[in-house]
C-alpha positions as CSV (number, residue, x, y, z in Angstrom):
1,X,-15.9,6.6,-22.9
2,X,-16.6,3.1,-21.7
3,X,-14.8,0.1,-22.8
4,X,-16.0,-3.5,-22.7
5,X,-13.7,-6.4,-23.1
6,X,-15.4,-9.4,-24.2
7,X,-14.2,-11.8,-26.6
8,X,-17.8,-13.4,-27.2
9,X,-18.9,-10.7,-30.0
10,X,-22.6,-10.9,-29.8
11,X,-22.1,-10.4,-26.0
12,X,-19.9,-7.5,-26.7
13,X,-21.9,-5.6,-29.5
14,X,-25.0,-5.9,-27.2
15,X,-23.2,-4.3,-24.2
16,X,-21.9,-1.6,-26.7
17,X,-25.2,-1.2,-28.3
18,X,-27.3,-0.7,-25.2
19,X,-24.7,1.4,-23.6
20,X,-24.6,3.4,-26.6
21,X,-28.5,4.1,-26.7
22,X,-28.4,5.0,-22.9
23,X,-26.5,8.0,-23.3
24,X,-23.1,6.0,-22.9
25,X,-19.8,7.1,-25.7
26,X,-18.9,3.0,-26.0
27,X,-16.3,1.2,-27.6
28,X,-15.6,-2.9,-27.5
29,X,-12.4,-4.9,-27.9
30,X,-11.8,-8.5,-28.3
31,X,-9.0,-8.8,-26.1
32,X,-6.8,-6.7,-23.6
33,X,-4.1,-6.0,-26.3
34,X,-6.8,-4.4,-28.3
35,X,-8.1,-2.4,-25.2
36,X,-3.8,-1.5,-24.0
37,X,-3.2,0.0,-27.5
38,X,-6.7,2.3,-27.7
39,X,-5.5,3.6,-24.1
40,X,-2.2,5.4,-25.5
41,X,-5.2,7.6,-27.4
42,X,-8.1,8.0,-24.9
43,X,-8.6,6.8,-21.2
44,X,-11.7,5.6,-20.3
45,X,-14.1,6.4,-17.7
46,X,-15.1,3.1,-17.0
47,X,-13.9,-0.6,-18.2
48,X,-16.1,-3.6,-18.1
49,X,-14.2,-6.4,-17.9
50,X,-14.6,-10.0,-18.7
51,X,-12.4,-12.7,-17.0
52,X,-12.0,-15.8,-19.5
53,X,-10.4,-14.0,-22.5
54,X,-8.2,-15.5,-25.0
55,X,-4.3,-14.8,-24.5
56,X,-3.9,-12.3,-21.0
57,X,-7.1,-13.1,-18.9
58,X,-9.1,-10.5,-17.6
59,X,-7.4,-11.2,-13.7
60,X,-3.9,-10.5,-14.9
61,X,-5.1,-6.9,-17.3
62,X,-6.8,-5.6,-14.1
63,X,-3.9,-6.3,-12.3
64,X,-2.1,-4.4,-14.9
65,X,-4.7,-1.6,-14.4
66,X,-4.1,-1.1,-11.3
67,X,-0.3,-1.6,-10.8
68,X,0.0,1.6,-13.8
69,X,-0.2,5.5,-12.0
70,X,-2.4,6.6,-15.1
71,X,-4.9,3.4,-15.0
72,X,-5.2,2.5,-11.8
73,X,-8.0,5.1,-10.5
74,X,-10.4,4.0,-13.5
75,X,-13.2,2.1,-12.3
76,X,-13.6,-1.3,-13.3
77,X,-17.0,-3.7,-13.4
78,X,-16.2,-7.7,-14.0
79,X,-18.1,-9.3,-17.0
80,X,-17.4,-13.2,-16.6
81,X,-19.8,-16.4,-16.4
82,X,-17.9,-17.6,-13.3
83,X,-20.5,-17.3,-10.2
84,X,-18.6,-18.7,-7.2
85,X,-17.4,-17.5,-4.1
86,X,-13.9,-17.6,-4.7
87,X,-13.5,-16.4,-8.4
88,X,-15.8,-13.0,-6.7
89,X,-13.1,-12.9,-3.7
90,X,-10.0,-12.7,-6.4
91,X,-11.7,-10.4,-8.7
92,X,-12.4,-7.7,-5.8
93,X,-9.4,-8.4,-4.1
94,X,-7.8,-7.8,-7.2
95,X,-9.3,-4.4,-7.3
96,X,-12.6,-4.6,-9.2
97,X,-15.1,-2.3,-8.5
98,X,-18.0,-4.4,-9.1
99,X,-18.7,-7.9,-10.0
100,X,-21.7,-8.8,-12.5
101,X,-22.0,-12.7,-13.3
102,X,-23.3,-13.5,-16.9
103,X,-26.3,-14.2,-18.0
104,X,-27.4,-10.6,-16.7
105,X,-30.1,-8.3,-17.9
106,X,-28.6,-4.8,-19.9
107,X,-30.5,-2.6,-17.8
108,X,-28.9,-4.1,-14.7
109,X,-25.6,-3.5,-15.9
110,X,-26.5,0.0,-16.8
111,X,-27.4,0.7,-13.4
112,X,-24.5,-0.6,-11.7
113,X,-22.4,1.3,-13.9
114,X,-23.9,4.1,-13.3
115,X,-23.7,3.3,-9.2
116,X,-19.7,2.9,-10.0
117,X,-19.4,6.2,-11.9
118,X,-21.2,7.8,-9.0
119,X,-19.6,6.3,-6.2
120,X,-16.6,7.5,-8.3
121,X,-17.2,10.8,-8.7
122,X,-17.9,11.2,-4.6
123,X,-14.7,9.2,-4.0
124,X,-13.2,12.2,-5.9
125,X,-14.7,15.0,-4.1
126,X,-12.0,17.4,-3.3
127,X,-12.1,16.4,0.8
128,X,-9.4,16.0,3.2
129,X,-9.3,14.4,6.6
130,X,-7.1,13.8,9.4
131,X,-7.2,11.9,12.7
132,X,-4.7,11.7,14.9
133,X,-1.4,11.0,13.0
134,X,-2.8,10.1,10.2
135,X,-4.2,12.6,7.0
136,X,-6.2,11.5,4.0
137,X,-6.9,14.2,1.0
138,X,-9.1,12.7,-1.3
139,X,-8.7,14.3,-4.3
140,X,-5.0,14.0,-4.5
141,X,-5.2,10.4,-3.2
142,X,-2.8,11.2,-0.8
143,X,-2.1,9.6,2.3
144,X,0.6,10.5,5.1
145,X,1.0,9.5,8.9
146,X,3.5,11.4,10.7
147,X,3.7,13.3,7.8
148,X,5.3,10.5,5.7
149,X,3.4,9.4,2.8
150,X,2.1,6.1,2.6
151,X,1.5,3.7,-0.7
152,X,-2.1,2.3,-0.5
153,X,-3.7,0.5,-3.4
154,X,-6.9,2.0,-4.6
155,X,-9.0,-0.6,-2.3
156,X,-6.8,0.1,1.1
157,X,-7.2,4.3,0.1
158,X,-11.3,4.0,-0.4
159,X,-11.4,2.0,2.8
160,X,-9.2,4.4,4.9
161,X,-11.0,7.4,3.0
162,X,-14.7,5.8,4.1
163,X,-13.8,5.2,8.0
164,X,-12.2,8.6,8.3
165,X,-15.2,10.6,6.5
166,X,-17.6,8.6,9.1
167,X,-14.8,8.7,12.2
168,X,-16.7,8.2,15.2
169,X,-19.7,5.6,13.6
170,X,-19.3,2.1,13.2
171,X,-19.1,0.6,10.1
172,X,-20.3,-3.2,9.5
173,X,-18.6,-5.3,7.2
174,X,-21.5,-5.5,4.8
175,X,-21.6,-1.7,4.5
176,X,-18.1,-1.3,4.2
177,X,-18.7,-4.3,0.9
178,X,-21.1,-2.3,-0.4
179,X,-19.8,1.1,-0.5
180,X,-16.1,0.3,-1.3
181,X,-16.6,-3.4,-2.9
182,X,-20.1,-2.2,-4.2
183,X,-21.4,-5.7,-3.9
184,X,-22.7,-7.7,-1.2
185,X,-22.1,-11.5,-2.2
186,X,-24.1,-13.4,0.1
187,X,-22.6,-12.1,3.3
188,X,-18.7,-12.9,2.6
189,X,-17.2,-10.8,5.0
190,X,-13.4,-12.3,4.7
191,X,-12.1,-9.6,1.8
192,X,-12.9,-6.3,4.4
193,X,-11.0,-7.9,7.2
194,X,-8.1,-8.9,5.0
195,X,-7.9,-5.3,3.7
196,X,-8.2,-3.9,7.1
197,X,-5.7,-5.9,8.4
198,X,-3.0,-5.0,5.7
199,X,-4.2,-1.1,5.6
200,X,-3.3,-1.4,9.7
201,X,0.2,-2.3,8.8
202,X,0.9,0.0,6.3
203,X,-0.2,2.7,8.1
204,X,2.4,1.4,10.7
205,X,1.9,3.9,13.9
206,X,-1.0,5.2,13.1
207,X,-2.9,1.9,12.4
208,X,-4.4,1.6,16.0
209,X,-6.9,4.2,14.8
210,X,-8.9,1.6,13.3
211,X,-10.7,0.0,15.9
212,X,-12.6,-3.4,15.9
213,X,-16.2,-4.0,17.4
214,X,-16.4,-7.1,17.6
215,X,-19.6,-8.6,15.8
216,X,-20.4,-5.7,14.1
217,X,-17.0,-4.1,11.8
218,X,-14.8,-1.1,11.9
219,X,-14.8,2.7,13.5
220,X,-12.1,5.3,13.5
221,X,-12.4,7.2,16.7
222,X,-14.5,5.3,19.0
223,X,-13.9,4.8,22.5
224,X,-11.6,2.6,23.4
């Protein structure tokens, strides 16, 4: 099931429609009240998300998404008519999975969804890695360094999950945008380093197996 929040209804019904005729079970809701009380029934596989809604914008319900143990692995695409730099930055930061500026084309949206559903399903993978102090198991989004767990947000675990299954290659920032942020918006780099920087200290004694190249982005296990 796939639920789009839009308060503009012919907007809405056309997302719902489309996705509907593409193989896609749909539903739509006019607000994130709506989409909240339809959860306690079904949980979605996907949520497209619009920002300016009436009431509870769409900034503060992904917020809520994420901050809640049984939403906060569900993927998550932006809807919104916004376009700049900084309303992109607070919508990924905020853990969007994907960030589509209206007017857009159905088919387009169709395949990014579909790009978030896979990259979700591979993120899921039953894997586990390790390297040096630090352990990742993927499919119980588990994270422990010196054996102690460790409380990421979805973002900081995808990041940490992407270096470690790659340990040894670098990583640039625009690849690391792409595969966790699954966007590139016009070479804005500032979101990975931020998240690197706070992964690092919650990772604590085991952070110094990120390393930095400098000029290009991120490795875990090069030589130092």
């Amino acid at each position: 099931m796939i639920c789009c929040v839009e308060d503009d209804s012919g907007i809405r019904e056309l997302v719902v429609y489309t996705l509907k005729n593409t193989g896609f079970n749909a539903m739509g809701f006019e607000s994130g009240d709506e989409l909240f009380k339809a959860m306690l029934k079904e949980k979605p596989e996907l949520i497209l998300l619009d920002i300016m809604l009436p009431g509870t914008d769409g900034i503060q319900i992904l917020k809520r998404l994420r901050s809640n143990a049984v939403t906060k692995k569900i993927p998550v695409i932006m809807l919104t008519a916004k376009g700049t730099e900084y309303d992109k930055i607070i919508g990924l930061d905020s853990g969007a999975d994907d960030y589509v500026t209206k007017p857009f084309g159905m088919m387009e949206l169709i395949s990014r969804i579909k790009a978030v559903l896979r990259r979700f399903e591979e993120n899921s993978a039953d894997d586990e890695y390790s390297f040096g102090s630090v352990k990742v198991n993927a499919k119980a989004h588990s994270v422990y360094v010196d054996n102690v767990p460790v409380d990421l947000t979805l973002k900081e675990f995808e990041l940490l999950h992407l270096l470690m299954k790659n340990a040894g290659i670098v990583l640039t920032r625009d690849m690391l945008l792409e595969n966790i942020w699954g966007y590139d918006f016009d070479g804005e780099t500032r979101t990975v380093d931020v998240h690197i920087r706070t992964l690092r200290t919650k990772l604590g004694s085991g952070g110094d197996i990120i390393e930095t190249v400098r000029g290009v982005g991120y490795r875990i296990g090069g030589v130092r």
